[in-house]
C-alpha positions as CSV (number, residue, x, y, z in Angstrom):
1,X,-10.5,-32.6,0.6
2,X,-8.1,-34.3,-1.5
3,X,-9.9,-35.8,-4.3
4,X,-6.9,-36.9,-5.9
5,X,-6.4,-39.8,-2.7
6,X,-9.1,-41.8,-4.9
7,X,-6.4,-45.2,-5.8
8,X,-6.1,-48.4,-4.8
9,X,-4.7,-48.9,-1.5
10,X,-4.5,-44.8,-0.4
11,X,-5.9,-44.5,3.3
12,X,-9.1,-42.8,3.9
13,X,-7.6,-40.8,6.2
14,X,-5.5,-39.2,3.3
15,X,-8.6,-37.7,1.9
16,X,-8.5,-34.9,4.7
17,X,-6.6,-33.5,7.6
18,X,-9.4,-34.3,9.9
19,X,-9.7,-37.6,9.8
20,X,-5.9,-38.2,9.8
21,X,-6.8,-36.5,13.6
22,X,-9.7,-38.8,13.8
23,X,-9.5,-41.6,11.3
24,X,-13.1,-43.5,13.5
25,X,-14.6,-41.0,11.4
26,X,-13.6,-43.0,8.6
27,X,-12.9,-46.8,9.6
28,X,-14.5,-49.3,7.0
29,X,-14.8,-47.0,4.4
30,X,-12.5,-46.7,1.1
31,X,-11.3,-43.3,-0.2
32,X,-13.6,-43.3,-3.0
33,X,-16.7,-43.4,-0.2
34,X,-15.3,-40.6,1.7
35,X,-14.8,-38.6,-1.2
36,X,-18.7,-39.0,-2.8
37,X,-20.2,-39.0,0.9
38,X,-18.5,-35.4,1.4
39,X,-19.3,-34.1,-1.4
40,X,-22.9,-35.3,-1.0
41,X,-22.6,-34.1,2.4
42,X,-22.0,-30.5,0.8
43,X,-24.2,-30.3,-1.6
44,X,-27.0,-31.0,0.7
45,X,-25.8,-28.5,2.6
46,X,-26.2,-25.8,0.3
47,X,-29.5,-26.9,-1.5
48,X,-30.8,-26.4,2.6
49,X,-28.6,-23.2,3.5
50,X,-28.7,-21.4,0.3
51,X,-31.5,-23.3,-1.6
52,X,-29.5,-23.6,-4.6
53,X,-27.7,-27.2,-5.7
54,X,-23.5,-26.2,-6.6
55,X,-23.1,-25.3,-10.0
56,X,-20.0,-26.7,-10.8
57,X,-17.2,-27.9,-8.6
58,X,-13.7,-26.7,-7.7
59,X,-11.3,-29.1,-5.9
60,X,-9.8,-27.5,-2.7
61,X,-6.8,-27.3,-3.9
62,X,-5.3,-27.6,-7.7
63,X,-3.2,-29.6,-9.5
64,X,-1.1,-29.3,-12.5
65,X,-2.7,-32.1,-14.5
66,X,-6.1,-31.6,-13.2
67,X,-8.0,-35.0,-13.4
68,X,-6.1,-35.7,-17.0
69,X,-5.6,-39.5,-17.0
70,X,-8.0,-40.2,-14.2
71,X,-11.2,-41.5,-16.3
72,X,-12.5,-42.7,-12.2
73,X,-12.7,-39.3,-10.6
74,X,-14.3,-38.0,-14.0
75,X,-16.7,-40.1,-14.1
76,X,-17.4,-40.0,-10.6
77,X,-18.2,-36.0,-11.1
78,X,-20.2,-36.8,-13.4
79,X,-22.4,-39.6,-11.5
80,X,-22.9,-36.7,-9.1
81,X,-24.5,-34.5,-11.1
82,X,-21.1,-32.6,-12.1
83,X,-20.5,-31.7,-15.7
84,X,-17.8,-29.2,-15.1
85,X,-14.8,-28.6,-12.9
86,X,-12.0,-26.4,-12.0
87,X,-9.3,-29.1,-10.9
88,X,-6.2,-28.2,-13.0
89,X,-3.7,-25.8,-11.2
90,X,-0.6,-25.2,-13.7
91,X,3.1,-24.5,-11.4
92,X,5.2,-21.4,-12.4
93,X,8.4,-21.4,-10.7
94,X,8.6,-17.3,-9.8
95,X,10.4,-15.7,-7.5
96,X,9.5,-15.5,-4.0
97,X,9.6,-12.0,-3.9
98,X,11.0,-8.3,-5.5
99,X,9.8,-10.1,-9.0
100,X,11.3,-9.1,-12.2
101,X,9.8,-8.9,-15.9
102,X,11.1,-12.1,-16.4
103,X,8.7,-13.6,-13.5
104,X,5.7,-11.5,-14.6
105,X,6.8,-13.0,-18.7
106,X,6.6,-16.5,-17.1
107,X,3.5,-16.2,-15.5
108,X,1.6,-14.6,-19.0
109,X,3.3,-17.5,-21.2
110,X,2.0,-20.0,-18.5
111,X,-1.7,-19.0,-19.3
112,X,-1.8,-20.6,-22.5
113,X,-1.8,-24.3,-20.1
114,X,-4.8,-23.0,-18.0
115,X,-7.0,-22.5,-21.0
116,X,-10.6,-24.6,-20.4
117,X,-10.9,-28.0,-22.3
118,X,-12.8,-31.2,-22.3
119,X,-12.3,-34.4,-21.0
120,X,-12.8,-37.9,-23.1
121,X,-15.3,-38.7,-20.6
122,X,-17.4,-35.4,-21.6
123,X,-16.4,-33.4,-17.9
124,X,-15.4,-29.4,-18.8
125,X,-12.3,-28.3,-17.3
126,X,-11.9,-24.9,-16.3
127,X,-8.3,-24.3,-14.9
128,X,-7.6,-21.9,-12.7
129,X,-5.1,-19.5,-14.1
130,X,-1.9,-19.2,-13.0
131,X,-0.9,-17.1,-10.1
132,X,-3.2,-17.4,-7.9
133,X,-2.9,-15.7,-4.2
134,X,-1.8,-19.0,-2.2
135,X,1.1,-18.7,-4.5
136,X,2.0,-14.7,-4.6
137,X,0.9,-14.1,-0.6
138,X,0.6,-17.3,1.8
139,X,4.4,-17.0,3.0
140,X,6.1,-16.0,6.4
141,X,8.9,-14.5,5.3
142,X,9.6,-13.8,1.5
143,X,5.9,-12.7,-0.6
144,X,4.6,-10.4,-3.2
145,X,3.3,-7.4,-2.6
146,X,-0.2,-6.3,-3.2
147,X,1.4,-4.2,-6.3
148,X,3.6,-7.2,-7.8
149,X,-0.4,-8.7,-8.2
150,X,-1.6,-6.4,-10.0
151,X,1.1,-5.7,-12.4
152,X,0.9,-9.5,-12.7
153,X,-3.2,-9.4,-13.5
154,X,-2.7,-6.2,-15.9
155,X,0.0,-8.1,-17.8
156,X,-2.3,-11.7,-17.4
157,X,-5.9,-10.4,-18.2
158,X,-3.9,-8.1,-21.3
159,X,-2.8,-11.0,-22.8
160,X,-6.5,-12.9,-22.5
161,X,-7.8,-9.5,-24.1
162,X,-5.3,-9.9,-27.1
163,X,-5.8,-13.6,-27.4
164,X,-9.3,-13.8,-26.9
165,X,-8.5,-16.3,-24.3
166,X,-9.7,-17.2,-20.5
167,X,-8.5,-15.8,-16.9
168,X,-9.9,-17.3,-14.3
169,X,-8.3,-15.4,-11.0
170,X,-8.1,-17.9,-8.3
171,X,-8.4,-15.8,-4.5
172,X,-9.4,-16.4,-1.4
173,X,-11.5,-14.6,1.3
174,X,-8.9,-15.3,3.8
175,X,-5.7,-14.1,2.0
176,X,-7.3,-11.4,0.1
177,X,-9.2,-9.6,3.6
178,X,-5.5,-9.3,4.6
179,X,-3.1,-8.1,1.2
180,X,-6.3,-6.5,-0.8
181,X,-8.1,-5.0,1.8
182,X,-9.3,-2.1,-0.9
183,X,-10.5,-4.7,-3.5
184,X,-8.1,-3.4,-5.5
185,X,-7.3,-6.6,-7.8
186,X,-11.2,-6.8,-8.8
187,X,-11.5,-3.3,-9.5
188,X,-8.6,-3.6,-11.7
189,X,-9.9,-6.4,-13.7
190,X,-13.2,-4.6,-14.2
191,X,-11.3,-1.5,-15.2
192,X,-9.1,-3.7,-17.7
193,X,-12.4,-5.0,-18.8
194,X,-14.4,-2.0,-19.5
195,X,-11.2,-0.2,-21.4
196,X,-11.6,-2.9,-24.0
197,X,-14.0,-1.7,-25.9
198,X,-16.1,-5.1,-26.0
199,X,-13.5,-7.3,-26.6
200,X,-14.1,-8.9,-23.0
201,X,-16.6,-9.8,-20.5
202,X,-17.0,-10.9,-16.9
203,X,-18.9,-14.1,-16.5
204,X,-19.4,-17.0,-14.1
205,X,-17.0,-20.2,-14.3
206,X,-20.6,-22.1,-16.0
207,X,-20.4,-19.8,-19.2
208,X,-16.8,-20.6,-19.9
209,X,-17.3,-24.0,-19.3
210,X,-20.6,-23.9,-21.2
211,X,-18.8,-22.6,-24.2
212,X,-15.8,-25.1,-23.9
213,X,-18.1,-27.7,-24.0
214,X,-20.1,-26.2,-27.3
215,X,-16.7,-25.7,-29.1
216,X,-16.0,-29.3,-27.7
217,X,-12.5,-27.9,-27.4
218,X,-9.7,-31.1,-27.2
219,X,-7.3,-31.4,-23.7
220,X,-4.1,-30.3,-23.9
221,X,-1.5,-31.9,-25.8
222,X,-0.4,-34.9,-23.7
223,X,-3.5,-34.8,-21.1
224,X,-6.0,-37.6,-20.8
């Protein structure tokens, strides 16, 4: 669901593939509609499946500014009982595959721009940190392999360790069955974890956000 189809004038169909196949589903309603009724839609869902309301909410889908400069789709998380997301997906231009230390450099100095902040409208933003398995895997032809990943997470979750700084891995069930059958990227992280002597700690996407928002930490320079 493409959040970011909230504007003036966008379709409703744009919001989602399925109703581009069957846009009746959507006639007389406006982007913004579709968008609150879905995720309504969900989160009654899962207070009846799992008995628990969602504790934050992650867009499907990133993007590079996140929800910087759109104050509408803030607040609108917030009118739905949202006070933190995980919308901002920064780009690194890497190699598509055989990467060198030059690609695994880029990646590190990109995690500095997927650091959580807060928005002028009081919404946490926890990025998802740069790469994530969409961009290493989900190719026909040219990909990573499962080792380029985690020479990629040793050098990313190293540098958070040294920085005292944030990684939040970005998988998915779907890719990771398939390349990481063996788990192999979580027990790593846990691995990095533990060797650090207390300098780090695993924790849920609401305790970094929670913190961001005691700190009150600004946006990035030139976000909104």
């Amino acid at each position: 669901m493409n959040v970011w189809a909230i504007a003036p004038g966008t379709k409703p169909e744009a919001v989602q593939f399925r109703f581009e196949r069957a846009p009746w589903l959507v006639t007389g309603k406006t982007a913004e509609q579709v968008v609150r009724e879905n995720i309504l839609a969900t989160t009654a869902a899962m207070k009846r499946r799992l008995g628990k309301e969602p504790d934050g909410f992650r867009t499907p889908g990133g993007n590079p500014a996140g929800l910087d400069g759109r104050a509408d789709i803030q607040q609108m998380m917030l009118d739905l009982g949202f006070w933190w997301v995980s919308s901002r997906a920064t780009h690194v231009p890497i190699a598509p595959e055989n990467p060198t230390d030059a690609d695994f450099q880029r990646v590190v100095d990109r995690q500095t721009d997927a650091q959580p902040y807060v928005y002028p409208t009081g919404l946490v933003e926890v990025p998802m940190s740069p790469l994530g398995d969409v961009a290493s895997f989900r190719r026909e032809q040219q990909k990573w392999t499962i080792g380029d990943f985690l020479t990629m997470i040793e050098k990313c979750v190293g540098w958070a360790i040294e920085n005292r700084a944030v990684f939040d891995l970005l998988t998915h069930p779907s890719i990771m069955y398939i390349e990481d059958p063996k788990f192999q990227s979580y027990e790593l992280i846990c691995d990095l974890v533990h060797a650090s002597g207390g300098k780090a700690a695993i924790v849920g996407l609401d305790v970094i956000a929670e913190r961001a928002k005691r700190r009150q930490t600004p946006p990035p320079k030139g976000a909104a």
